[in-house]
C-alpha positions in Angstrom: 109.2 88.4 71.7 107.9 84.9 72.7 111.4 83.7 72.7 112.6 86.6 74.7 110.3 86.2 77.7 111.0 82.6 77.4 115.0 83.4 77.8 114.3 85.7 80.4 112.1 83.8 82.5 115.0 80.7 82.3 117.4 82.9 83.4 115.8 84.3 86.2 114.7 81.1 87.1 118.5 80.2 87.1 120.0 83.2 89.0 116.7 82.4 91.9 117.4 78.9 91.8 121.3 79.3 92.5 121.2 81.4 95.1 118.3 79.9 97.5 118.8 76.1 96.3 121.0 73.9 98.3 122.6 72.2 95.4 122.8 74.9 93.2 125.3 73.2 90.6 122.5 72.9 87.9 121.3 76.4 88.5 125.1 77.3 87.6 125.0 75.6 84.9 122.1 77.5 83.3 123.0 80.6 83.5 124.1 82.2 80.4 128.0 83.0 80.8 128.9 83.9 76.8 129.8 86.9 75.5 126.1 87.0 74.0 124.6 85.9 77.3 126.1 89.6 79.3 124.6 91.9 76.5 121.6 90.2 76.8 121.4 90.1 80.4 121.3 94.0 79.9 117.5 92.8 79.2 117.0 92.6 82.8 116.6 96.6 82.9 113.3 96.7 80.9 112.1 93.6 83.0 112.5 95.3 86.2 111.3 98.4 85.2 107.4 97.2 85.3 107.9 95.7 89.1 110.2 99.1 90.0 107.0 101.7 88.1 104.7 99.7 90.5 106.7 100.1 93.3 107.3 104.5 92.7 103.6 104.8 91.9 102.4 102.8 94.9 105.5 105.0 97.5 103.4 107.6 96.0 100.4 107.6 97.0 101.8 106.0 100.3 103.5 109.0 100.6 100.7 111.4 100.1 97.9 109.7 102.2 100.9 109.5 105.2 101.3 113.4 104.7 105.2 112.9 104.4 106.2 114.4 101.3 108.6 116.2 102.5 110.1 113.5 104.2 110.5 112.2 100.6 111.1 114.7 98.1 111.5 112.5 95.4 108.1 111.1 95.7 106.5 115.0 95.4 104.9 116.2 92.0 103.1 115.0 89.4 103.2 111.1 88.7 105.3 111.8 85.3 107.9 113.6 87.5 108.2 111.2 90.5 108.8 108.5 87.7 111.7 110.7 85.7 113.7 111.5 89.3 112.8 107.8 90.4 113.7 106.0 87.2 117.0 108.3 86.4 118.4 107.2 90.2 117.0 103.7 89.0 119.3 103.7 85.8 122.6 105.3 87.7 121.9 103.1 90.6 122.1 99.8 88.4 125.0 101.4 86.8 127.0 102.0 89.9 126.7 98.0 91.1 128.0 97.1 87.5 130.8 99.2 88.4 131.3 98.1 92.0 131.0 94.5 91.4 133.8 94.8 88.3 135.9 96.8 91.2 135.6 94.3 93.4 136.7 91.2 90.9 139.3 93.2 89.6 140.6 93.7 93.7 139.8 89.9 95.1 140.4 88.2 91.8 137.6 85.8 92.8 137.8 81.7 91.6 134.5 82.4 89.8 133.9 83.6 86.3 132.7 87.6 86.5 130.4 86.9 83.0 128.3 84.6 85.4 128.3 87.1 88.4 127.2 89.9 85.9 124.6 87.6 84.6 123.0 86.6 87.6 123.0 90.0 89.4 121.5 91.5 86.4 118.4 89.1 86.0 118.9 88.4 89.8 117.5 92.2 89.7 114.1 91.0 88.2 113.3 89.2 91.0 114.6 91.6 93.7 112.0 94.1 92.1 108.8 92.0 92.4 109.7 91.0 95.8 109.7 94.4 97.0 106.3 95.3 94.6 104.1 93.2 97.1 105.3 95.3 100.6 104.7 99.1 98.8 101.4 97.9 97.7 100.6 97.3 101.6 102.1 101.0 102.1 100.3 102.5 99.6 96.7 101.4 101.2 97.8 100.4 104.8 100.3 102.9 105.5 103.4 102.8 107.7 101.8 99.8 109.1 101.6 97.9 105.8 105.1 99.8 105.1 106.4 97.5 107.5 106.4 94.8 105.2 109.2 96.2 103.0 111.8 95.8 106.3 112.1 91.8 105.6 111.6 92.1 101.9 114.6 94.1 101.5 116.3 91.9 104.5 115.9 89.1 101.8 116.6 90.8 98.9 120.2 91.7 100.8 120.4 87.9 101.8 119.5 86.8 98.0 122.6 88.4 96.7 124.7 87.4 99.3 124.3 84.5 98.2 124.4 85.0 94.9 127.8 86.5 95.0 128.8 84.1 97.4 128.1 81.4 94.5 129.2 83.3 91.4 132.2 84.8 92.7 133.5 81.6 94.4 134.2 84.4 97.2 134.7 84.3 101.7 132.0 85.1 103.5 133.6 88.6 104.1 134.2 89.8 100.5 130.4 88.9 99.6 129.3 90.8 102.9 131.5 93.8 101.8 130.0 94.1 98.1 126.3 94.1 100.0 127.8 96.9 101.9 129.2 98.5 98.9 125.8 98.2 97.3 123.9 99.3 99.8 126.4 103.0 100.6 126.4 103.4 96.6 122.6 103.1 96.7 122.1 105.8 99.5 124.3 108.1 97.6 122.3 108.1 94.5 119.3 108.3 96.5 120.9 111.1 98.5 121.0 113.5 95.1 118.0 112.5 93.9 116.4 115.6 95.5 118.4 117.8 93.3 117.1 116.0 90.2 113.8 116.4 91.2 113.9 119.9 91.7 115.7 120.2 88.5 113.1 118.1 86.8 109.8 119.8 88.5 108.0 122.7 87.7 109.3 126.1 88.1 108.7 128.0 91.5 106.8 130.6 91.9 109.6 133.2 92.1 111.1 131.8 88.8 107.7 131.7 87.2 107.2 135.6 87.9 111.0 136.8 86.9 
């Protein structure tokens, strides 16, 4: 396991590194391209899913204590619940950019190599989760207030993988604004069903209870 986190932790190192440094050459250079290095990058799933727990636990109780539950549906019910809706949107969500990003290499036909892209965005993912951890732990005690805090997380997180892309791809300005964008719609539609699965996933009403 030692040799895991220690793989992990170079790699995300590598995808942070080579989209923030100015020379990010060496950064490129680490990240695991091979055949080997994409399956493993699927590792990035378990890693974020600590940061993304945190994060549904802590919109929780934000949630609650703000009296807005049914401004967020998704965040209702019991905590094992809000963590089945929250993580299934979590697993299609992560699936839906695999697929967008392959659609758009397969459109642009981009100069850079789509193993490294995949690679990147995947561990890339590790970090975009912890950054956002730190802003719902504000929300959680602070309220909307403290919520505040998530409006330039995610406005980095979104400026991260820009530049990611931008870097990976070997893409204009435009294509790697358009994937964001792509991201971002694909992202509010699996968030936009989400209610469904949770009333799928709760307890029974009361009318179905007593029939």
């Amino acid at each position: 396991m030692g040799t895991l986190l220690d793989y992990a932790a170079g790699q995300i190192g590598a995808a942070w590194r080579l989209a923030l440094t100015a020379n990010p050459d060496a950064a490129h250079a680490d990240i695991d391209g091979t055949t080997d290095g994409v399956f493993r990058s699927l590792w990035a799933v378990v890693f974020a899913a600590l940061p993304f727990v945190f994060i549904v636990l802590a919109m929780r109780r934000g949630v609650e204590a703000a009296g807005r539950v049914d401004d967020f549906p998704t965040y209702a019910g019991d905590a094992g619940t809000v963590l089945a809706v929250n993580g299934a949107v979590y697993l299609v969500s992560w699936i839906a950019d695999i697929l967008l990003i392959l659609g758009v290499y397969k459109s642009f036909r981009p100069g850079g190599a789509l193993a490294d892209t995949l690679v990147a965005y995947n561990w890339g993912q590790v970090a975009a989760h912890a950054i956002q951890a730190a802003p719902m732990l504000a929300f959680a005690f602070l309220g909307p207030v403290g919520g505040a805090l998530w409006l330039p997380a995610a406005g980095f997180v979104m400026f991260f993988f820009f530049r990611l892309f931008r870097r990976t791809m070997a893409v204009p300005v435009g294509v790697a604004a358009m994937l964001i964008g792509l991201l971002l719609l694909s992202s509010a539609l699996v968030q936009a069903s989400a209610p469904a699965l949770g009333a799928a996933l709760g307890p029974p009403s009361a009318d179905a209870a007593s029939s």
